[in-house]
Every structure is written in structure tokens, then in C-alpha cells.
C-alpha positions in Angstrom: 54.2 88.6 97.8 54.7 85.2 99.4 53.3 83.8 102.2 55.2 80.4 103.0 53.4 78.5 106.1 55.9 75.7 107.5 56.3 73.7 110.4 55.5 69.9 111.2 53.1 67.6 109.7 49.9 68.4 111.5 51.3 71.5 112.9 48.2 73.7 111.3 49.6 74.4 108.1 46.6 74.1 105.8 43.8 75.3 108.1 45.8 78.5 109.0 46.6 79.2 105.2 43.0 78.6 103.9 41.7 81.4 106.6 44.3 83.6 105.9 43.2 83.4 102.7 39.4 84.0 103.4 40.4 87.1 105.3 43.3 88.7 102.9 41.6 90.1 99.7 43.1 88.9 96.2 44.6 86.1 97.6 45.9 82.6 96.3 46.4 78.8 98.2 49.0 77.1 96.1 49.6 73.6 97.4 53.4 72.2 96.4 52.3 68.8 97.7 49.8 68.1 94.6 53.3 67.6 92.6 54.0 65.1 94.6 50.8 63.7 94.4 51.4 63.7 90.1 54.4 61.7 90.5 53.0 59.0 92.5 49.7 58.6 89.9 52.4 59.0 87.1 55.4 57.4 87.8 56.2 53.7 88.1 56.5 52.7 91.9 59.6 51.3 91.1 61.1 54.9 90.5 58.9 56.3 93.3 60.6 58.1 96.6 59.0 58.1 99.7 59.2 61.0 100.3 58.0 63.2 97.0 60.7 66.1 98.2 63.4 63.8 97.3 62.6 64.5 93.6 64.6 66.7 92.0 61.8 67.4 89.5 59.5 68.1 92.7 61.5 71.1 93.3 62.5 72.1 90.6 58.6 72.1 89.2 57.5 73.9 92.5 60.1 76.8 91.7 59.1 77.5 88.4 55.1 77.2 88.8 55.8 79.5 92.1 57.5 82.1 90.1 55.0 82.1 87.4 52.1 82.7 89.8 53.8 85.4 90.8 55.1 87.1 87.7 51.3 86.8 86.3 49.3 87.3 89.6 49.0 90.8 91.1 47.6 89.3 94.9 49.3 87.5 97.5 50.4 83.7 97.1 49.9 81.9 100.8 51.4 78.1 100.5 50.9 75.6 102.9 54.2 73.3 102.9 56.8 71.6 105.1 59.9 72.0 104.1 62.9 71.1 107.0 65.8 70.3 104.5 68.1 73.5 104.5 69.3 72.5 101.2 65.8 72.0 99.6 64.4 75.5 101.4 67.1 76.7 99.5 66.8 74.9 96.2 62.9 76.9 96.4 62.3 79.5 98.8 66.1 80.6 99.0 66.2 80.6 95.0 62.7 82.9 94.8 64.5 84.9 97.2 67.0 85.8 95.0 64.7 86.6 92.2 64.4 89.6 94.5 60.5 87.7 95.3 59.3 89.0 98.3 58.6 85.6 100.9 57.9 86.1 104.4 58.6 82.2 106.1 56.5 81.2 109.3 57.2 78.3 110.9 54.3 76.7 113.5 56.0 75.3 116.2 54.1 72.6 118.0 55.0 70.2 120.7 55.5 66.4 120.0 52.1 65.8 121.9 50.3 68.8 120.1 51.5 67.6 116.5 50.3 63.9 117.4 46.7 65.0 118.6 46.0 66.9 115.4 47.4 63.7 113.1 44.8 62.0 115.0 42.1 64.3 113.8 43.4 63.8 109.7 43.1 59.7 110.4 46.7 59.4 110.6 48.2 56.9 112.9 51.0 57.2 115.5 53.1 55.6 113.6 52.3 56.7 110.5 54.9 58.8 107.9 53.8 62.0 108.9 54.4 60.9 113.2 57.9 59.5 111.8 58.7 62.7 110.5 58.6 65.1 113.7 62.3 64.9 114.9 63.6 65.6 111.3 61.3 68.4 110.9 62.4 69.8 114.5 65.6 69.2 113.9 65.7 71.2 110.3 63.4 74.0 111.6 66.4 74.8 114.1 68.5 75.7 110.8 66.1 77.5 109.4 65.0 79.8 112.3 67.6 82.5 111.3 65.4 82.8 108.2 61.9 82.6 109.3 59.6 84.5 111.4 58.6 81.6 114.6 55.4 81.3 116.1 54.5 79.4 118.9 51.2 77.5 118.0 50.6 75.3 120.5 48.4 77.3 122.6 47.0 79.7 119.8 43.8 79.0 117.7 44.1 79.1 113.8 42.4 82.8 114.1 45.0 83.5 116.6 48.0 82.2 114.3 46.5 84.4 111.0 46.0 87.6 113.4 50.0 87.4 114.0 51.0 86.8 110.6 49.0 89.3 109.7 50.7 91.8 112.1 54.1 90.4 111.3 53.7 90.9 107.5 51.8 93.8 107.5 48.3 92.8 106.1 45.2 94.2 106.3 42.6 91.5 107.1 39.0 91.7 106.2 36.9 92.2 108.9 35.8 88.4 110.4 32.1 88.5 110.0 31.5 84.8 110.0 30.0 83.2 113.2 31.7 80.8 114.8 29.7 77.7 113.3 30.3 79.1 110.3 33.7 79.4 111.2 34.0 76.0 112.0 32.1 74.2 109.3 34.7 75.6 106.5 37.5 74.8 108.8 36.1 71.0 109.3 35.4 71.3 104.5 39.7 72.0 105.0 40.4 69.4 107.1 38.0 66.7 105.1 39.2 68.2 101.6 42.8 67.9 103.1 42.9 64.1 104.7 45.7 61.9 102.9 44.4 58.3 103.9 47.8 57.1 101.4 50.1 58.8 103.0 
């Protein structure tokens, strides 16, 4: 089974897959963006896109390694990505779908002012790519509520955002035995591990 966590840049993405995936037994973090970050070291920036998604190879690479994750590993796959083009959700997610793969879709929905505070936190300016791309990614997530499940994250913590995915998708989380300083030093390792100073 799938778990595909979208929603804007900055929207919590990455920290809420990475404890989802400390609290779900046999569980996987695929990240589609490393792809993106092959082309760019391996490609001339001649041939480069701005924006990796607008490589055909991008999705058609993420489809396939997907789907082999999933034919070969018997555990949930949990995968961090934006996605707000209907016709690349589709070109992925709506493709796995019909390989009769299971996928429950979130998208984290996050105010304008809630997105740019947490861009803040990764070093990423106001006017940087990931600010720039807000109204497209609003904009696209309005297509693709129909096939999501929605969750309001602007008020709810990252432990609050995995507890209703959980209930949503039925999973049975470990118990939490971490203290909160704990808690918060591996979510500070994500964010750190996760900082994209070139984009």
C-alpha cells in the first residue's frame, strides 16, 4: 500500500512522512524528488527544466521504481511529493492506480502565510521557487480534491497530521514512546537532512 503525502512546498510533507514512518511498522520513505536531483548532476544545464516534473523521464522513472518497490516489498511505501499537475498525478499516481495498487492521496492544506513561515525555517526565501510555486499548487490541488483525502494542516502539529492519516487509512501506529525532545531532535535531523539551499 501507498501512502502519497502532497500539498505545497513547505506544507509539512517530509516531516509528517518520516514520523509516520517511525510509528507504522515495516514501512518505506521513497523520495521522487532525488530523480530530479540525478538529472540536474547528470544532464547538461542546457537541456535542464526548472522544474524537474517537466521531464518526461522524471515520471516515467518515478512510475516504474514505485511499482517495483511495491511488487518486491511486502510493507507500506509512504512518499513525500507535490504533485499539482492533474495530468502528471495522472501520468504516476492515476497510472499505479490502475495497476489495481492500492494509494491513499493526502493533500496538507496550508494557508499562504503558514506555507511561507515554514520556507523560512528550510532557508528558503520569499521569493524563492518553492514561494513562487503556491498559487499553482493551490490552484491544481482544487482538481485533485475529488481524488484525495484533505486535511487541514494549518493548525495541527505533524503528530496530529499522522494520527488522522492513520485513522483515515486504517493503520495501526506504534505506540509513541519517545519524549518530546526526543521527538523533536529527529524532527529538526529531517528538516536539516531535507534543506535544498539550490533550489
Amino acid at each position: 500500500m501507498i501512502i502519497w503525502i502532497n500539498g505545497a512546498f513547505g506544507s509539512g510533507k517530509t516531516q509528517t512522512a518520516f514520523e509516520l514512518n517511525r510509528r507504522l511498522d515495516k514501512s518505506f520513505v521513497y523520495d521522487p524528488e532525488n530523480i530530479g536531483f540525478f538529472f540536474r548532476r547528470n544532464e547538461p544545464a542546457e537541456i535542464l527544466k526548472k522544474n524537474f516534473q517537466d521531464e518526461p523521464l522524471w515520471r516515467m522513472f518515478n512510475y516504474e521504481i514505485i511499482k517495483h518497490i511495491v511488487s518486491e516489498y511486502n510493507g507500506y511505501v509512504i512518499i513525500p511529493m507535490t504533485i499539482y499537475n492533474k495530468n502528471y498525478f495522472e501520468e504516476i499516481i492515476g497510472k499505479l492506480r490502475d495497476e489495481h495498487i492500492k494509494i491513499d492521496h493526502y493533500i496538507l492544506g496550508a494557508s499562504r502565510e503558514t506555507i511561507l513561515k515554514r520556507l523560512s525555517k528550510r532557508l528558503e526565501k520569499k521569493d524563492g521557487w518553492a514561494a513562487k510555486q503556491i498559487d499553482n499548487c493551490i490552484n491544481g490541488f482544487n482538481e485533485l480534491i475529488s481524488k484525495s483525502f484533505y486535511i487541514d494542516a494549518n493548525k495541527l502539529s505533524v503528530y496530529d497530521v499522522v494520527e488522522e492519516i492513520a485513522v483515515k487509512s486504517g493503520l495501526a501506529l506504534k505506540k509513541d514512546k519517545d519524549i518530546n525532545i526526543i521527538r523533536k531532535i529527529k524532527r529538526i535531523i529531517v528538516q536539516i537532512k531535507h534543506i535544498r539551499l539550490f533550489v
